[in-house]
C-alpha positions in Angstrom: -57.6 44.4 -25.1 -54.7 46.8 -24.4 -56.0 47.3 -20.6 -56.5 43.2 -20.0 -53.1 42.4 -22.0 -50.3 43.5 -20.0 -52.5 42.4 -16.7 -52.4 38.7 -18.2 -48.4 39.4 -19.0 -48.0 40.1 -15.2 -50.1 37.2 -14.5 -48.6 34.7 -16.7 -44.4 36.2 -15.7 -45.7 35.6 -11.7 -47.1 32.1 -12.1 -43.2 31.3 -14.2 -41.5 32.8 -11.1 -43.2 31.1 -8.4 -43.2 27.9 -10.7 -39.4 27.9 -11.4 -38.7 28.5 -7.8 -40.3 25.8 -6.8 -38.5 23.5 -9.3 -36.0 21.1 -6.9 -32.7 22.2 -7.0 -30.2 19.8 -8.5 -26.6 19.9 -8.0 -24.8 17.5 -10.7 -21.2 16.3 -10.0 -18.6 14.3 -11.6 -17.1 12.3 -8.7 -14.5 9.9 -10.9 -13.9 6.6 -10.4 -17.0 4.2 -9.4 -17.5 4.2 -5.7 -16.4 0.8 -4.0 -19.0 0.7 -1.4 -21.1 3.5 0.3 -19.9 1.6 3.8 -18.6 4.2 6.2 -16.0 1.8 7.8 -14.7 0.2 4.5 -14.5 3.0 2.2 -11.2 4.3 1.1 -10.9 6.0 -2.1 -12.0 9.9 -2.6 -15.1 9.0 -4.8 -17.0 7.5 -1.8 -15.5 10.0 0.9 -17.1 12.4 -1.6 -21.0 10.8 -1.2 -20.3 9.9 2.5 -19.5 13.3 3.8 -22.9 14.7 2.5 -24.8 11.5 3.9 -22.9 11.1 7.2 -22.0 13.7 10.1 -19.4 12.8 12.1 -18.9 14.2 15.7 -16.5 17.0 14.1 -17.9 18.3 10.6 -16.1 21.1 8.6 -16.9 24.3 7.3 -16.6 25.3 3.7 -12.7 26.4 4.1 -12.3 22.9 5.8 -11.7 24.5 9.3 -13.6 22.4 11.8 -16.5 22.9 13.4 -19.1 21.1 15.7 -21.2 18.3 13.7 -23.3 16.0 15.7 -21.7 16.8 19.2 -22.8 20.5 19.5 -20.0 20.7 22.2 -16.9 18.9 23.7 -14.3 19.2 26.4 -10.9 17.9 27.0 -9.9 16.8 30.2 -6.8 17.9 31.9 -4.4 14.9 30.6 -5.6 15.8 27.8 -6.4 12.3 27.2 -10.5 12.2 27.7 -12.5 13.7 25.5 -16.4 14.1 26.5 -18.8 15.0 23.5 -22.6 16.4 24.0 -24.7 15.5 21.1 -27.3 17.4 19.3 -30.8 16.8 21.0 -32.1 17.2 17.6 -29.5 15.3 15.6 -31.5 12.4 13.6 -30.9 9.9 11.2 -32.9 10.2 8.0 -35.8 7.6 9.1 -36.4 10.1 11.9 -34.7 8.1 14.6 -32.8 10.1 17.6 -29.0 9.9 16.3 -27.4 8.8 20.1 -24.0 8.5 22.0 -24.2 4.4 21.4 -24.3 5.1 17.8 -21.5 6.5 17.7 -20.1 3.5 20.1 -21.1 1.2 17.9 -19.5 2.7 14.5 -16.2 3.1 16.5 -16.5 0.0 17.6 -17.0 -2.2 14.5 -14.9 0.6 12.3 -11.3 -1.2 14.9 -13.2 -4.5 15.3 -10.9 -6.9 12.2 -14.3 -9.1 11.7 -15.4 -5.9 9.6 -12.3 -5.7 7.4 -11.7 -2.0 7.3 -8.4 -1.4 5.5 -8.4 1.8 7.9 -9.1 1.0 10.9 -5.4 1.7 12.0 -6.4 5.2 12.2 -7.9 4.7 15.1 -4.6 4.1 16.8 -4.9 6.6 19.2 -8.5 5.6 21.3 -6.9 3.4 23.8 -7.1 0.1 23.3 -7.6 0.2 19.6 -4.8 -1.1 18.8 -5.1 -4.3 20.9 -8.6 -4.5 18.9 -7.7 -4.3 15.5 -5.0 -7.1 16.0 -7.9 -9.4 17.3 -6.0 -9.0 20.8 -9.5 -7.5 22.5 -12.5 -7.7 21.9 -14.5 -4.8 20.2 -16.1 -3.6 23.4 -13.0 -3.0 25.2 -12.4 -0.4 22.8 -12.2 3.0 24.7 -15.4 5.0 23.8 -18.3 5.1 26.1 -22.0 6.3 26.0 -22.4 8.1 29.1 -26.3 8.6 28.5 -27.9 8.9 25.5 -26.4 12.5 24.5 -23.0 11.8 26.3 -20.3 10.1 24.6 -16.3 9.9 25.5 -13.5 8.7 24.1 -10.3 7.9 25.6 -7.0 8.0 24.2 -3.8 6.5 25.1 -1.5 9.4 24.7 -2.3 13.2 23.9 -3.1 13.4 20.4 -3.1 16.8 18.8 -4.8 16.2 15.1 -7.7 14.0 17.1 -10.3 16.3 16.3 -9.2 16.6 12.6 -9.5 12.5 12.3 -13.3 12.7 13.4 -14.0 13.8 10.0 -13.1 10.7 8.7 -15.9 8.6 7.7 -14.1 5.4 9.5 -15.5 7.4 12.7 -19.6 7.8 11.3 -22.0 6.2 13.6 -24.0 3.8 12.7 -28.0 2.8 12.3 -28.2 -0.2 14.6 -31.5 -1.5 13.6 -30.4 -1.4 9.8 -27.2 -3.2 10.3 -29.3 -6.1 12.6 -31.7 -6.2 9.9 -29.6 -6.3 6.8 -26.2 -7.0 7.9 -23.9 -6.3 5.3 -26.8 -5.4 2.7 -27.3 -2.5 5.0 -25.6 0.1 2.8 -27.4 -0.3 -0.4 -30.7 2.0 -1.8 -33.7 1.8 0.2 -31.7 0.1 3.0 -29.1 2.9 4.1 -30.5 5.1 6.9 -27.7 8.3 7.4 -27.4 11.1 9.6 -26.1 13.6 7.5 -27.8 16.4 5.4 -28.7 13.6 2.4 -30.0 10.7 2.4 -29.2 8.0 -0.5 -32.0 7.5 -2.9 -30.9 5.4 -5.8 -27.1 3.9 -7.1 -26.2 2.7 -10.7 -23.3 0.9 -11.0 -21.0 2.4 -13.5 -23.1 5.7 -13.7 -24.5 7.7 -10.9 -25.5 8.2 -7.3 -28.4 10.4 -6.6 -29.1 11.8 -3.2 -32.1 14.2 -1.8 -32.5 16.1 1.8 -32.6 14.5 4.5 -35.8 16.2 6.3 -34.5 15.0 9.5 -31.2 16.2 9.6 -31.1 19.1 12.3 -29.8 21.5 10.4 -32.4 21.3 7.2 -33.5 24.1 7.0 -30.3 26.0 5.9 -30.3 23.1 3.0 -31.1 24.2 0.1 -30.1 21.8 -2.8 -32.6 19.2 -2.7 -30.6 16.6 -5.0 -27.5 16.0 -5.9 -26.4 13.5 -8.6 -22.7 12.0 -8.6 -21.7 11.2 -11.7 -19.2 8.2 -12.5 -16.2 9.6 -15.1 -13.3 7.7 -15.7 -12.5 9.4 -18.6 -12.1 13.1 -18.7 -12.8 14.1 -21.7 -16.2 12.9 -21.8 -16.8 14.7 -18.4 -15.2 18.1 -20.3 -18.0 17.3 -23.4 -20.7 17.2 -20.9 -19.7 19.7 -18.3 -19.5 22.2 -21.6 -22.7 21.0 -22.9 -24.7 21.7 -19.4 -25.2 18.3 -18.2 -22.6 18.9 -15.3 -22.0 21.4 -12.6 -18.1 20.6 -12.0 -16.2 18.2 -12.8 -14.0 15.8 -11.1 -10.9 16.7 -12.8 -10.0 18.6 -16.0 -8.1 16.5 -18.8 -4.4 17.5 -19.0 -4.6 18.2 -22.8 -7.7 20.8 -22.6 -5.8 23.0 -19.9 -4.5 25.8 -21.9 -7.8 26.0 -23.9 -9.3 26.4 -20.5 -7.5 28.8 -19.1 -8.1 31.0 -21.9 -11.8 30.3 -22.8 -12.9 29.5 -19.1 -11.3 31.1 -16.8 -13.8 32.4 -14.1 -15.3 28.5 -13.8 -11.6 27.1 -13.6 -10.2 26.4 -10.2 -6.6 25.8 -9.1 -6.2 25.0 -5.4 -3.3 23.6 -3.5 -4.4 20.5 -2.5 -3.1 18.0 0.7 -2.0 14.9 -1.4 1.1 13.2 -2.9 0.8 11.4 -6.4 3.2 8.6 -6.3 4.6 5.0 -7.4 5.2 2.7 -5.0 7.3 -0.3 -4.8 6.5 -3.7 -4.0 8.8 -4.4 -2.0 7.4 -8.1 -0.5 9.0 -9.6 -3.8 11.7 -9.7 -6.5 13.0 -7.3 -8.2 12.3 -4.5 -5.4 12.8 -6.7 -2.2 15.9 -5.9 -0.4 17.1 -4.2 -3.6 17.3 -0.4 -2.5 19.5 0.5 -5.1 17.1 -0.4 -7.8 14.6 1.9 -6.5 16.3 4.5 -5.5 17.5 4.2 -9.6 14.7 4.4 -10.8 13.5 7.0 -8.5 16.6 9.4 -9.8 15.9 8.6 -12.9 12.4 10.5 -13.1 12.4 14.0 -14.5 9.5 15.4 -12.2 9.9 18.7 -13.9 9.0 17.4 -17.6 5.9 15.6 -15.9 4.9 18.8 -14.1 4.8 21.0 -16.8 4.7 19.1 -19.7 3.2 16.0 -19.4 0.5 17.6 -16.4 0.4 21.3 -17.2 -1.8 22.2 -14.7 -0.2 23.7 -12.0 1.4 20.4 -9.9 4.7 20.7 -8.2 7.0 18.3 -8.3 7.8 16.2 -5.1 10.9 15.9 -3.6 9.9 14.8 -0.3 6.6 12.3 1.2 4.8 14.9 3.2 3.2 17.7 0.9 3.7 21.6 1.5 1.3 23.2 4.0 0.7 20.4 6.6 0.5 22.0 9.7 3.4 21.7 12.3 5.3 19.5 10.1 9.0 20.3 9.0 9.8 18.7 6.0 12.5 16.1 5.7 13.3 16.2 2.0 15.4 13.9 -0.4 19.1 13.7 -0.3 18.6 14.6 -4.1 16.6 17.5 -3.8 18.3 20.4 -5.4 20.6 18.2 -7.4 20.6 19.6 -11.6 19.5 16.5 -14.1 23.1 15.3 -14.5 24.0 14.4 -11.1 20.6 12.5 -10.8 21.3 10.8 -13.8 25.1 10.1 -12.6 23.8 8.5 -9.8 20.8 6.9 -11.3 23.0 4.9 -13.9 26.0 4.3 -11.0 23.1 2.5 -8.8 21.7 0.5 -11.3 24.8 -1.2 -12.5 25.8 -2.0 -8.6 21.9 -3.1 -8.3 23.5 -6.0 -10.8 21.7 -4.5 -14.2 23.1 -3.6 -17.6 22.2 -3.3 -21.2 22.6 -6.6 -21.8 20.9 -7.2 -18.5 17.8 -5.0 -18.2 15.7 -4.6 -15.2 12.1 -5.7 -16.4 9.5 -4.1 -14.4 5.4 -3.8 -15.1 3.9 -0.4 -14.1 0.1 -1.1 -13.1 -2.4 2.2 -13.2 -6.1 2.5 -12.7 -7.9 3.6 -15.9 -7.5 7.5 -16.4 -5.9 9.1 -19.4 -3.9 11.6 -16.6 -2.4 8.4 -15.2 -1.4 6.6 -18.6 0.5 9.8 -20.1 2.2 9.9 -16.6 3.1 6.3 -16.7 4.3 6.4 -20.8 6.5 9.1 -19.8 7.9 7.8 -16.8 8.3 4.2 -18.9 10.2 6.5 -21.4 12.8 7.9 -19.2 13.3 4.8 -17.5 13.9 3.6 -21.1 16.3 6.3 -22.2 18.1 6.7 -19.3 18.4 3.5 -18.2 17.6 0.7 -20.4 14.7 -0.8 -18.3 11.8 -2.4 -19.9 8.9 -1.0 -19.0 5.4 -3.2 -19.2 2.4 -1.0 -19.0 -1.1 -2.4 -17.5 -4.5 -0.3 -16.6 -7.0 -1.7 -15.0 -11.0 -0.7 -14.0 -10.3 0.7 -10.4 -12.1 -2.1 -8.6 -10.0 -4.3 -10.0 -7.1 -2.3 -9.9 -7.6 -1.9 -5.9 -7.5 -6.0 -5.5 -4.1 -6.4 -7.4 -2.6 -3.7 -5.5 -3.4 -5.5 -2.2 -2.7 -8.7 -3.3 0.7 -8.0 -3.6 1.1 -11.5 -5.4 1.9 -10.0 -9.1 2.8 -6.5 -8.6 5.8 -4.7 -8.8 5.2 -0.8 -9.6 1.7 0.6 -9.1 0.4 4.0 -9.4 -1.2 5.8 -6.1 -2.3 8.8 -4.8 -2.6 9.7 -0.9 -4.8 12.8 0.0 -4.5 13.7 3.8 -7.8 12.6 5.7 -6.7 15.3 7.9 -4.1 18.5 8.2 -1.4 16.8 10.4 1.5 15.0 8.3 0.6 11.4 10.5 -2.6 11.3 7.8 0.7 11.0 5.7 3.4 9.0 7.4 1.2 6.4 9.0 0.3 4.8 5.5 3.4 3.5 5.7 3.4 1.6 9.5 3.8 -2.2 8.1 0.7 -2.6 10.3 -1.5 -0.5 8.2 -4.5 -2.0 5.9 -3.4 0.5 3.1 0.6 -0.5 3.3 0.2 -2.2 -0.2 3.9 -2.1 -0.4 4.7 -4.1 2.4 7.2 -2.0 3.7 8.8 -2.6 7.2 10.8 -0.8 9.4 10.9 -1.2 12.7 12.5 2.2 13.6 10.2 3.6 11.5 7.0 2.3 13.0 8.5 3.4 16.7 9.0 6.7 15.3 5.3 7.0 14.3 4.0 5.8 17.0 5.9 7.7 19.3 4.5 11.0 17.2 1.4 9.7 17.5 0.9 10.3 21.3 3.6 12.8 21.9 2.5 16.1 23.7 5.4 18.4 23.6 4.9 20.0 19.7 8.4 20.5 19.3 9.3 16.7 20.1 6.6 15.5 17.6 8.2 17.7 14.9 11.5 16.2 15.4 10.0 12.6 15.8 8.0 12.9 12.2 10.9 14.4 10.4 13.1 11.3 11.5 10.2 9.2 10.1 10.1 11.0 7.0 13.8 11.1 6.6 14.0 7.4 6.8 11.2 6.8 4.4 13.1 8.9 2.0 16.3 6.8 2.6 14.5 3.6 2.0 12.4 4.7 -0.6 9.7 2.2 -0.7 7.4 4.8 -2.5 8.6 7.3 -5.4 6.8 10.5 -4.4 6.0 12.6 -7.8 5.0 15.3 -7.4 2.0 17.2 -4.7 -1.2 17.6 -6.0 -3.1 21.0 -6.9 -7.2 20.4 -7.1 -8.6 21.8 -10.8 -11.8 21.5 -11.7 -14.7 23.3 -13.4 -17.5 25.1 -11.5 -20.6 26.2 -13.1 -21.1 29.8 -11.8 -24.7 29.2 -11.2 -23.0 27.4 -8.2 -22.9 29.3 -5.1 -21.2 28.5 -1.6 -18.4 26.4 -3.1 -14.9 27.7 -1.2 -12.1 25.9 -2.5 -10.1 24.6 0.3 -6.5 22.3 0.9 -8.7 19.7 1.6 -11.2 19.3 -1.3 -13.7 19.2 0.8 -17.3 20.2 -0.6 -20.4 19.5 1.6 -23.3 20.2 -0.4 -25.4 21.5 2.3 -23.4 25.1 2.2 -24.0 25.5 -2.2 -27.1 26.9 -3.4 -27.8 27.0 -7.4 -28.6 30.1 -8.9 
């Protein structure tokens, strides 16, 4: 027995190894709000970005610090205008039924991403292909849109000015291909489980509304076998500290967020899995400014704007690290100098000076109070920062304050309605690192303007920008456009955003980055 025992030991500790390494790796991550649709071309909030980027590859994918890198065009050159761009795409690039991924796919998702028949709230940021514009107005027709399929593994794109972040927008999902044969076949259908072919490291196997996505490899995807997750489940959390209960109790491998009121706890008990970041993005309130009280009544918002204490919300109602905003465009955009508020540097007394001065010549009083209604998607972050905004509008004011919170869904429809609003919580997070991602939000042409603002200088200025060549020109045109926004004030910027989340530190690969961008493909679990 003593000579067969520790034989049968080995025997038993070999069979565990080889069995636990061939156990599918599973990658579980809270992803927030419940995504809208898994439709490339429609999606807008950063749920579904999340899910899209690991089950679409765009020509221009990114690395784990976010720099970019080739993605389904192994290679690209500019032409001498700088205005033709012609892309060579991966012989081996396929979607995940196996079909060659081609140049006219990629037509085709550019195409219907500009044409209005789709409804893409984004499809302004396109602007720059040539003809786009014309398009998304209903002006052209799709196919006069400027992208061609040379061959099957040639594609080019034309634009109608030099445009220096054009790389940085092919990221975007708005710019995915698309699986011809699925769309014929299911039409709009075409995104949902066992309908969806992709072309990106995942492919979608199953979605429950209201609680998870789950994913597995893609076995086509030309660039498998460096893939070694084989699932990864997105989790729905609208409320954080459920997410915190399960992330501590294993059921998670990072969260979405971290809730405000857990961060000094976590700092102290968890410090190696919490991470702080600076992130690209502006949280904000914007005005709605198509109707009373806030049309043509600058004074009012630019009141109520002053009369925020970004500093308490920062440290004391946040806590986690945010900065408070005195300007649209957040710190480390590249190339961009910042235009910030005439108040910016001012002490709490002459804000509120000037706050209280405004809103009497606005026409408001004591006895008259401005009565406004502050609507936020459900999120305990976003209703302490709305109480306490509510509150010092209160105190230093006298407005009446009405809050409402609504599923996110639901919350998306009032905004662009625009037929009850008045105040409404946002967030913006740059699609790309170039402060246009920012500024062109704002164009009263754009599908996400759910202010209604409109200016025409500062839609010339933005477009100008857009398509100017000289670097030093475009600096000076997007800090005009951003000094005007802050004159008209159509938006309260609160403050810039920092990412914090927990990371379960049998996750390897993850690089936090300005952009929050995570592609599952480059994590292994340990």
């Amino acid at each position: 027995m003593k000579s067969i025992l520790p034989r049968l030991l080995a025997s038993v500790l070999v069979f565990c190894t080889l069995t636990a390494s061939a156990a599918p790796q599973i990658l579980r991550k809270g992803n927030g709000p419940e995504v809208e649709t898994l439709d490339p071309h429609k999606a807008e909030g950063v749920s579904a970005a999340n899910v899209l980027r690991d089950l679409y590859e765009g020509l221009i994918t990114e690395r784990p610090d976010a720099t970019l890198t080739a993605g389904a065009a192994e290679s690209w050159t500019l032409s001498d205008d700088r205005l033709t761009y012609t892309f060579t795409l991966r012989r081996d690039a396929k979607w995940s039924n196996g079909d060659p991924v081609t140049a006219e796919d990629f037509v085709a998702g550019l195409r219907r991403s500009a044409d209005p028949a789709t409804g893409s709230n984004y499809s302004q940021i396109l602007a720059p292909i040539a003809n786009a514009e014309a398009v998304i107005e209903g002006k052209l027709p799709p196919d006069q849109l400027a992208v061609t399929a040379v061959d099957p593994h040639t594609l080019t794109i034309r634009l109608k000015g030099p445009t220096a972040y054009f790389l940085g927008l092919l990221v975007h999902s708005s710019t995915y291909p698309i699986h011809r044969a699925s769309l014929a076949k299911f039409g709009t259908a075409f995104a949902q489980p066992g309908n969806l072919v992709t072309n990106g490291a995942y492919r979608l196997v199953q979605r429950v509304v209201q609680s998870h996505i789950l994913l597995e490899r893609n076995p086509y995807y030309w660039d498998n076998a460096h893939t070694s997750i084989d699932q990864v489940q997105y989790l729905n959390t609208e409320d954080l500290n459920s997410e915190f209960k399960r992330f501590r109790a294993g059921e998670l491998d990072w969260t979405y967020e971290v809730p405000a009121s857990q961060g000094a706890w976590i700092r102290a008990n968890l410090p190696e899995m919490y991470k702080v970041h600076t992130y690209l993005g502006v949280y904000y309130y914007g005005f709605n400014v198509t109707r009373p009280p806030f049309k043509d009544n600058p004074k009012l918002r630019r009141a109520l704007t002053l009369a925020i204490d970004r500093k308490i919300i920062c440290e004391k109602v946040q806590g986690l690290g945010e900065q408070p905003a005195d300007s649209w465009v957040p710190p480390g955009t590249i190339g961009h100098r910042t235009a910030k508020a005439q108040w910016s540097g001012w002490n709490r007394e002459q804000s509120l000076a000037e706050a209280r001065r405004l809103y009497k010549e606005a026409g408001y009083s004591e006895e008259n109070p401005a009565r406004v209604e502050i609507l936020y998607n459900t999120h305990e972050n976003h209703k302490k920062v709305a109480t306490a905004i509510a509150a010092m509008w209160k105190q230093w004011l006298g407005v009446d304050a009405v809050l409402v919170n609504e599923e996110w869904k639901v919350y998306l429809q009032t905004r662009r309605l625009k037929a009850r609003t008045e105040v409404f919580r946002a967030g913006w997070i740059g699609d790309y690192n170039d402060a246009n991602s920012f500024l062109e939000i704002l164009h009263s042409k754009h599908g996400l303007n759910d202010q209604g603002y409109s200016n025409p200088r500062y839609d010339e200025l933005i477009e100008k920008a857009a398509v100017e060549g000289d670097p030093a020109v475009r600096e000076q045109l997007q800090h005009d456009a951003e000094a005007l926004l802050m004159e008209d004030l159509p938006v309260i910027p609160i403050y810039f955003y920092v990412t914090k989340r927990l990371v379960s530190p049998r996750v390897t690969g993850w690089e936090g980055n300005i952009m929050d961008h995570h592609h599952t493909r480059y994590m292994r679990l340990q």
